[in-house]
N, C-alpha and C positions, 0 to 999 in steps of 0.2 A: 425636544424630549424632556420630559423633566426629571428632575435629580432627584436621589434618593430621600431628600427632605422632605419631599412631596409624599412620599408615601408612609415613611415614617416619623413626620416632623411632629407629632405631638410626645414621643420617647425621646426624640433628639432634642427639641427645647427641652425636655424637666431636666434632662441630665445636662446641659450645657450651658445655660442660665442662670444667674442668679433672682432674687427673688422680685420681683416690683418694684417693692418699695424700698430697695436698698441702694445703699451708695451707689454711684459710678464710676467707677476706676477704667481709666483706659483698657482696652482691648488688647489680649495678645497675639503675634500672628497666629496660633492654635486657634483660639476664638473667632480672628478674621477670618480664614479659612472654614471654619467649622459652622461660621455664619453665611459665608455664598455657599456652599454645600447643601445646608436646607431651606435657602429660598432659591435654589436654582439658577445663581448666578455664576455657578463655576464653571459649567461649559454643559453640554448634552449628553457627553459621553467622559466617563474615566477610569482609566484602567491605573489599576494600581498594584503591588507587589511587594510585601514586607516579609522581610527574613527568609528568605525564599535560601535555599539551601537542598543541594541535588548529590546524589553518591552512584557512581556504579559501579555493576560486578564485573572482576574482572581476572583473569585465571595469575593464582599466583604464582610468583616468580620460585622458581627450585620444587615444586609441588609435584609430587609423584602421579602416575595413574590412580597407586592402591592410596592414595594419600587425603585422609577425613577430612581437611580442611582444602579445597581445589581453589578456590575461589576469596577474594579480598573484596572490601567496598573503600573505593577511592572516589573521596569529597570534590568534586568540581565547582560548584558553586558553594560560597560560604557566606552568610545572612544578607543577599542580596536584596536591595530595595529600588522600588522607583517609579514615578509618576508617568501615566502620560495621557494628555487631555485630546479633546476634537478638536480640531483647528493647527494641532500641530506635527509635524516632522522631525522624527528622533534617528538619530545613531547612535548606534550600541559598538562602539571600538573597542580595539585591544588587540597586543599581539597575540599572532598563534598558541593556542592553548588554554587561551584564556579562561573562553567559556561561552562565547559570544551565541555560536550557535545554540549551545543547550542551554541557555538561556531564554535565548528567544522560544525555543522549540517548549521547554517547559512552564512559558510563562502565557503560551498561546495553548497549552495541554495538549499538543501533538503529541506527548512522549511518556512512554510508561515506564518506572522506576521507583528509589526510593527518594522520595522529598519531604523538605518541612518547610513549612511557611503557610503566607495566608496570598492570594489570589483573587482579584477584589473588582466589581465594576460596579460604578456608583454606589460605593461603601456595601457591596453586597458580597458574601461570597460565593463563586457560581461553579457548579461542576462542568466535567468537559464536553459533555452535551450541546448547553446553552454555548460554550464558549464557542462550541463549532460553527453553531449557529449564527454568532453574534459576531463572529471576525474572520477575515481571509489570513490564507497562508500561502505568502509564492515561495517556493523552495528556491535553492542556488540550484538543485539539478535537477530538471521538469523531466517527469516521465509522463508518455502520452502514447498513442499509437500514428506513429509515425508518420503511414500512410493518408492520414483524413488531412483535408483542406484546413485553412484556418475556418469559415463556415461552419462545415462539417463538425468539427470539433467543436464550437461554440453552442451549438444545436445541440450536441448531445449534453454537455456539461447542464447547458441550460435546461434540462430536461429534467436532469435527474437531480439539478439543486434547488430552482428552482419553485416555491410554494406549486404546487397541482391545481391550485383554483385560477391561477395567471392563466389567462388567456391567451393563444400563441400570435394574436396581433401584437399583443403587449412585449410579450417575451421578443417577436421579433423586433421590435420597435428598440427595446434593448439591447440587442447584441448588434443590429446597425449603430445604436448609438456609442459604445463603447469602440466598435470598427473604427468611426469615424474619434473621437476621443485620442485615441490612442494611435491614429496615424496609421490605421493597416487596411483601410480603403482597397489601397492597391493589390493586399496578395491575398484577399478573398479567396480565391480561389487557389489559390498555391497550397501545395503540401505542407505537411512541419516539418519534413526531412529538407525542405528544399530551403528553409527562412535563414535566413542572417540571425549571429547571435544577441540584435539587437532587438530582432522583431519576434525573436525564439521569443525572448523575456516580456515582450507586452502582449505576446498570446497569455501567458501565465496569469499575468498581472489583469487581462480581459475576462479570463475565467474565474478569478479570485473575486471582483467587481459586479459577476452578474448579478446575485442577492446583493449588491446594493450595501456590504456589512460596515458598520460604524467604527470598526477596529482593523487595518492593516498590519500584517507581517510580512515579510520580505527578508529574506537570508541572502545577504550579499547578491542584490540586484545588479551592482555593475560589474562583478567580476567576470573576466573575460572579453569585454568588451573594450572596443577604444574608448579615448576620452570623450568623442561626440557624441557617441551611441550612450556612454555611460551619462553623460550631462542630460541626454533628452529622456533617459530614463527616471533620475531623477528629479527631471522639471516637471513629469508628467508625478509624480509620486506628490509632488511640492503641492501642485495644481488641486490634486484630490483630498491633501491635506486642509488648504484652504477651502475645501468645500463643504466642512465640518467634520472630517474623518481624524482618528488618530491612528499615524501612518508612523512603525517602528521597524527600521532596517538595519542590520549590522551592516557592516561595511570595512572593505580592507583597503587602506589608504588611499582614500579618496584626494584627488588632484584640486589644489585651492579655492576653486570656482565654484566645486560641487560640494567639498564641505562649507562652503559659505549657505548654499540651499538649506541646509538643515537650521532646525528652531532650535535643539533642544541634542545634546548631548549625556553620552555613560560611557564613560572608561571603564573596562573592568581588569581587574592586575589579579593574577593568581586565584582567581573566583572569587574576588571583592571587588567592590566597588572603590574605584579611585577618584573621579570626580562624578559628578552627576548637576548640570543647571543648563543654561543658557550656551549658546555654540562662543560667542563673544566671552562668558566669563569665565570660560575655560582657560584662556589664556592670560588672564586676569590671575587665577585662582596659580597657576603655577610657576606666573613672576613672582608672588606674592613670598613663595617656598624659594625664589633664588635659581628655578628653572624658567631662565628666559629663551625666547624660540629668536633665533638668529633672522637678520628683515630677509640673507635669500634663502631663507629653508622654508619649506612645505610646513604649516601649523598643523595638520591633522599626522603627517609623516614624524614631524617634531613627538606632537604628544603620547603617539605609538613605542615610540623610540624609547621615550623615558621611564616604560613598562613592560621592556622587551628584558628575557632572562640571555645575557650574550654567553653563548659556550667557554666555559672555560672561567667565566665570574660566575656563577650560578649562585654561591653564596651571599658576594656582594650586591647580585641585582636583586635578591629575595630578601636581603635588608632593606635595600631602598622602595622596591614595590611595597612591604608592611609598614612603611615610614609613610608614604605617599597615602594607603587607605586610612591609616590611621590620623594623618594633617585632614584629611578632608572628610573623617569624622567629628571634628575638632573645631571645623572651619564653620564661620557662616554660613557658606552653601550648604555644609552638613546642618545643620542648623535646619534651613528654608526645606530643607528635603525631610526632617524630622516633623516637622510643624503641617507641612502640608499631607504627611503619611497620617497625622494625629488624628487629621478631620477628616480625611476618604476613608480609616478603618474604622475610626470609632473609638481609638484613644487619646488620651493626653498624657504627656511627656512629663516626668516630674522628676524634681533632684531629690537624690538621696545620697548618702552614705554609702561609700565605697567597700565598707568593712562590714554593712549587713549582710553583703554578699547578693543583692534583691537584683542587681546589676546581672547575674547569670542566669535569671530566668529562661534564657533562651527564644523571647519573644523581642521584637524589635529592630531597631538598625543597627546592629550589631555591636559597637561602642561607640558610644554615642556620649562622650565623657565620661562622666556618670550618671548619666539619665537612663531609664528605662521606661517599659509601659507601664498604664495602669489598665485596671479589666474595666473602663468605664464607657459602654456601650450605645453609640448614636443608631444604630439599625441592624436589628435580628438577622443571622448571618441564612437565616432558614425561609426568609421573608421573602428572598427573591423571586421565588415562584409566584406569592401573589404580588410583586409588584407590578403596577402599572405600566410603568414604563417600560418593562420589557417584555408584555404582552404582545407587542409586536412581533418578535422574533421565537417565543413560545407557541403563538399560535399560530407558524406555519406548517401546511400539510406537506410533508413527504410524499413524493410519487408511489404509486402502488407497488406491490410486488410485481404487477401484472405488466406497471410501466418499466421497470426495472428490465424485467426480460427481455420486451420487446427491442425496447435502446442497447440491449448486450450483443442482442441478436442482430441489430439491425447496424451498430459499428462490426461485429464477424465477418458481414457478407459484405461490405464495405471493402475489408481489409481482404478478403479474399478475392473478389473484382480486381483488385490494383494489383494481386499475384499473379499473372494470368502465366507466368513462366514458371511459377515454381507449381504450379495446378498442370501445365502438359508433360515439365518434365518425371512429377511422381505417376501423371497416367503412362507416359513413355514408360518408364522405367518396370510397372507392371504388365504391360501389354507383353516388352522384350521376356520378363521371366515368363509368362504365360507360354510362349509361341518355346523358350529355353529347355524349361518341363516338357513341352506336348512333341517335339521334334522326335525325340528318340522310340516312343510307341507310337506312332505312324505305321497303322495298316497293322495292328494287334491281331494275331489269331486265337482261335479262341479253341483251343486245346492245352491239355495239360501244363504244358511250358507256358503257355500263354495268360494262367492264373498270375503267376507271381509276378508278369510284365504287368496288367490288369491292376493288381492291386498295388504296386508299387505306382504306377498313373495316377489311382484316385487317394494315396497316401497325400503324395507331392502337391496335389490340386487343394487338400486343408492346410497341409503344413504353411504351405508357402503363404496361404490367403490369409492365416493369420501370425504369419512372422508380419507378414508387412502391415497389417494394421496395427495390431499394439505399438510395433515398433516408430511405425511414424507420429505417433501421437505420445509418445514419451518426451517431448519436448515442449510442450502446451504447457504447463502449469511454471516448468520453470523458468521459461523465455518469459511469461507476461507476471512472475512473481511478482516481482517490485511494481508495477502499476496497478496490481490487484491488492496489494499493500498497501498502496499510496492513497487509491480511491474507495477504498472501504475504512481506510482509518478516518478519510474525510467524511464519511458517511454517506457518502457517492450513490450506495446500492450495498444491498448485506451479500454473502457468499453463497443463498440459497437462487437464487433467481441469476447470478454468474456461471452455477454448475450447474444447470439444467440449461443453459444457453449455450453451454461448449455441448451438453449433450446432444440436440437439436443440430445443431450445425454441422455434430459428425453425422448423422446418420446420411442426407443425401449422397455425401461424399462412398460411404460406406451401401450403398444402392447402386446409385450407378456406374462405380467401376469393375465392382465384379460383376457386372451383367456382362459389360466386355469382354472381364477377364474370361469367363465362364463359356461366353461363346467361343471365344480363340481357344478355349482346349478342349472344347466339346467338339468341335470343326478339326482341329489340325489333329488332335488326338485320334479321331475316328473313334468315339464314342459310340453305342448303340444305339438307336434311337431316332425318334422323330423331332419335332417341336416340341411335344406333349411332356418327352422326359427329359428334354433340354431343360424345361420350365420347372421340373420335379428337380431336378440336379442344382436348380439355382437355388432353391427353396433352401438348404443345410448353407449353401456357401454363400448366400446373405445372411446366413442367421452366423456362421465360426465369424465373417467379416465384423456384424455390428457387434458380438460378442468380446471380441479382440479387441474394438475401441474403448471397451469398458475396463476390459482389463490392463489398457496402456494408459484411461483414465487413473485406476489405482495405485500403478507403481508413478505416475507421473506426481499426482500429488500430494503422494509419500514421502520424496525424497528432492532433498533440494537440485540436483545435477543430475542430467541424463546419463550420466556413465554410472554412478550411483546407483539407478533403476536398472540399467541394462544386467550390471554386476548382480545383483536381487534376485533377481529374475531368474537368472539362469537352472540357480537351482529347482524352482517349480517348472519350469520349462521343461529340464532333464526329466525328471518323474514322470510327467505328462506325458511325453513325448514314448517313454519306456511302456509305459502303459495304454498306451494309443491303440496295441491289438495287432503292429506289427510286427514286433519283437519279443513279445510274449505271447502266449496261448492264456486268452483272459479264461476260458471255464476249466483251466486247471490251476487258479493261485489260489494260496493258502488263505486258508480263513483271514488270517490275521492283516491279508491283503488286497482280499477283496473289493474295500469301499474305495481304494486306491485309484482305479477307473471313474470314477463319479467326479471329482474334482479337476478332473479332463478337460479341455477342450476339443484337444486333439480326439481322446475316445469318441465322442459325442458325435464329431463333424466326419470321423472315421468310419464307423460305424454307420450313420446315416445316406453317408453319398455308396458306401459299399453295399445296403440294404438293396438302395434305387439301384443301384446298377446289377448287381448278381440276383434280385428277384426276377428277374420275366426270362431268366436263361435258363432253360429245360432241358439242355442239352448240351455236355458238354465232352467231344471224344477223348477216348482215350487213349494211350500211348499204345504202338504195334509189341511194347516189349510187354509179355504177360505178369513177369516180375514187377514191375512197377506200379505201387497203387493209383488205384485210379477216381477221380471226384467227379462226377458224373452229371453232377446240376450245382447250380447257382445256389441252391439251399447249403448244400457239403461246403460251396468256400465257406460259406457264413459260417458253417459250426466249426469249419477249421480254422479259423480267426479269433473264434468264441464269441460273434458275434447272432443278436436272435433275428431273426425276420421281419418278429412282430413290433418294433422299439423302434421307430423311426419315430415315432411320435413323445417318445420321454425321450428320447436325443434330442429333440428341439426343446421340449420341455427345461432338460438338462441344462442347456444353451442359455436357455431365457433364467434360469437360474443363478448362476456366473453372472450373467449381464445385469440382475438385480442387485447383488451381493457384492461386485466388485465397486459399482456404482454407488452402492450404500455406502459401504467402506472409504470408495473416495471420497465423498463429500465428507465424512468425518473427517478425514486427513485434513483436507483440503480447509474446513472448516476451522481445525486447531491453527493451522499454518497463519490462517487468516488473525487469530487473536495476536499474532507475533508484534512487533515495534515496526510499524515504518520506517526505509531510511529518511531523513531530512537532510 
């Protein structure tokens, strides 16, 4: 691949050259550097990161509810810098607190926040599009769906990351080869619920691999792991290092063996950098300070140790931590990490005068003696788009919208196949309230008394149908949150082709158990009727069924926790349910309450299954007491419900309204949720 000299080496020689015909004075490392840079002899790929500096919000401490100021911004990272080329294996250490993770996380643009600095691949600056593009991220905690095989899982990643013009001999041809790569031959066919946490972490590290990306990240790949598992993790990281990738992993004390793996070392102490070179000149670098590592102590454990804030010294270790960034801004190594930041961004380094003040600029490696930048430019920060060399990775095609669905759709029924007990026990569970409902109108007569049995039957027959649909689908958005987080921030698949794929998958479910449901209380109930009005009766209670999945889509996600949505809920459920036509007399409410019934389900589903059932009854006797009023046909229940005859058809209407609306509604939600910060 060739280096950014290649595409902008006739800006980068004027400005970094002298003239022809002029003297020759030795080269400085600035110069040497800034010279393999534009003939391409500094590697294929390089990632670089100056002044990089991160804050987040975070609710302040004694801050009232009614209190204008709720929120502070605490600096995590403070003008971080650092190189890292193809061909090598970095660790990013430090004790807890550090910064390690957001570091990583903000230097690969997983994370959205307030930041300052420059973000740099082959002296380019690139947004977090291409970056997505251009490098893998294995998190410490993989979220996936649990039930797919390793396979199965492989197939789909590779589906949807994958360029759309690869060919699926190809693609298969890759995800055998990474199988085999990575030692997971054998549990092809195993679950991810079922893997070891050794073989969890090279499923990750297999998906992170398929595009092939030139830049690895890894957020503490061996934690949790034993020492074997952690060594083969990373030999296998070492291996893909040496195959021209730059491979950057934090890591939390690593055991001797395995920090020796590593090329290329970053301490960070208090969201600075404390050393930054070579794994060997680490220890080099902090005999030099008088911190020598004991022959039987752990050297990576040592170096931790000496940037760890102990409880109780907090003052004293936060002297010594500023002492430590500050010696290894000072240091050589700071130095080499200066000189080589000069020619990947496109500056050089020049002494000045402490008392100009030119040293606070805010651009560079933070103190750096008294050296700062200068604004002198080897390649257009805006250029990257037309560079060459990253043509490759700009010009791959995204799976369609239309692939997108299918693969959403097609891990759904996957994960619903491998449910096969929790799919009999939700149909059990409906069958019992059906037969629960239908037990006590067994053998209904159909006189006066026998309205209010009647109508209270075909109340119980919506209510129920769509308590239990919303209700069970109020767990969908917030059980698979975090993987719909995870794989949309990765640019997986957008949010539009995920919520039409959860739409799709309820509806079967929402077909065929109320046909059951529908027969067992049409049968045990003693309904009237044939087949003909069996089939007329299902026609409302598949339509309250699909309608209630739309509306358990809405409140699901809306709100992050299922008790959350249940709580919500309530109150429109109450209304509804008041206004449903059995506990009101709907053609006597006030004006001002009339439209009240239209935002119903219950009305809608109420109203429609009582139309079918009290239309074809012509006859209805009356009580022997002559005092007692009497309703005489199936048209008088209706008007005594304040239901019309003729509205069976804007009841579904009604229905199909709701189900658009709520649907709408959700996918905004659902849509905003989606803009949120994945965890990493």
């Amino acid at each position: 691949m060739e280096s950014p000299g290649g595409s902008g080496r006739g800006s980068g020689r004027g400005s970094g050259s002298g003239s022809p015909g002029g003297s020759r004075t030795p080269p400085t490392p600035t110069a040497v550097a800034l010279e393999q840079l534009q003939d391409g002899t500094g590697g294929s790929m390089t990632l670089a990161w100056n002044d990089l500096s991160v804050w987040v919000r975070k609710p302040k401490e004694g801050a009232g509810f009614f209190s204008r100021d709720k929120y502070e911004h605490k600096q995590i990272l403070n003008s971080v810098c650092g190189v890292a080329k193809s061909g090598s294996l970095m660790a990013i250490m430090g004790a807890s607190g550090a910064g390690k993770t957001t570091m990583l996380a903000t230097v690969s643009q997983r994370v959205k926040g307030i930041t300052r600095g420059e973000i740099l691949v082959n002296g380019h600056v690139v947004d977090q599009r291409f970056m997505c593009q251009v490098s893998g991220f294995v998190p410490q905690q993989d979220l996936a769906v649990e039930c797919l095989t390793v396979r199965e899982h492989l197939e789909f990643m590779a589906r949807l990351k994958m360029d759309r013009r690869v060919r699926s001999a190809q693609r298969h041809r890759r995800i055998l080869s990474l199988l085999m790569d990575l030692g997971l031959s054998k549990c092809v066919h195993t679950q991810l619920r079922r893997l070891s946490g050794g073989e969890r972490r090279r499923v990750s590290l297999a998906v992170q691999l398929l595009t092939d990306p030139p830049i690895l990240f890894c957020d503490e790949p061996t934690t949790g792991l034993d020492s074997y598992s952690a060594g083969a993790v990373v030999e296998h990281l070492r291996l893909f290092a040496q195959r021209g990738k730059a491979v950057i992993c934090t890591i939390h004390q690593p055991a001797s063996g395995i920090f020796d793996l590593f090329h290329q070392v970053l301490l960070l102490a208090g969201g600075r950098v404390a050393f930054f070179g070579e794994v060997q000149d680490a220890a080099r670098h902090f005999d030099n300070l008088g911190l020598v590592c004991p022959s039987t102590f752990n050297q990576a454990e040592f170096l931790v140790s000496q940037l760890a804030v102990v409880p109780g010294q907090e003052g004293q270790c936060l002297k010594k931590i500023q002492w430590l960034c500050d010696e290894f801004d000072n240091s050589k190594y700071g130095q080499a990490l200066s000189d080589e930041l000069a020619a990947h961004t496109g500056r050089f380094l020049q002494a000045c005068d402490a008392e100009t003040g030119s040293a606070s600029s805010g651009l560079g490696l933070g103190k750096v003696g008294r050296r700062t930048w200068s604004a002198a430019s080897v390649t257009s920060v805006d250029s990257w788009e037309s560079s060459e060399e990253f043509q490759k990775y700009l010009n791959i095609k995204q799976p369609t919208k239309f692939t997108q669905f299918y693969w959403l759709v097609w891990r759904s029924l996957i994960e619903i196949r491998r449910q096969p007990t929790d799919v009999l026990i939700r149909l059990g569970m409906l069958m019992f309230i059906a037969v629960l409902i239908s037990t006590p109108y067994v053998s209904i007569t159909m006189d006066q008394k026998g309205i209010q049995n009647m109508q209270g039957f075909l109340y119980l027959i919506v209510t129920e149908i769509i308590f239990a649909y919303s209700y069970s689908v109020f767990h969908t958005f917030p059980h698979e949150m975090p993987v719909l987080l995870r794989e949309i921030g990765n640019g997986l698949y957008s949010p539009g082709p995920y919520y039409v794929s959860k739409m799709l998958i309820l509806l079967p479910r929402a077909i065929v158990e109320p046909f059951l449901y529908t027969l067992v209380v049409f049968l045990v109930g003693g309904l009237t009727g044939g087949i003909g009005d069996f089939c007329l009766l299902l026609v409302p209670v598949w339509a309250c069924a699909i309608t209630a999945t739309a509306y358990g889509c809405l409140m699901s996600a809306s709100f992050e926790s299922i008790e959350t949505a249940a709580m919500v809920s309530v109150p429109y459920e109450f209304i509804s349910v008041t206004f449903s036509g059995l506990y009101l007399q709907l053609g006597n409410l006030p004006a001002h309450l009339k439209w009240v019934p239209f935002i119903s389900m219950f009305y809608y589903g109420n109203e429609a299954v009582s139309i079918l059932q009290w239309d074809k009854i012509d006859s209805i006797a009356c009580d022997e007491d002559p005092g007692i009023p009497c309703i005489s046909t199936g048209h008088d229940v209706l008007e005594k419900y304040g239901y019309k005859a003729d509205d069976v058809g804007l009841d579904l209407a009604g229905l199909a309204g709701i189900y658009v609306f709520c649907h709408v509604l959700g996918f905004a939600a659902l849509w905003r949720r989606s803009k949120r910060q994945a965890v990493y």
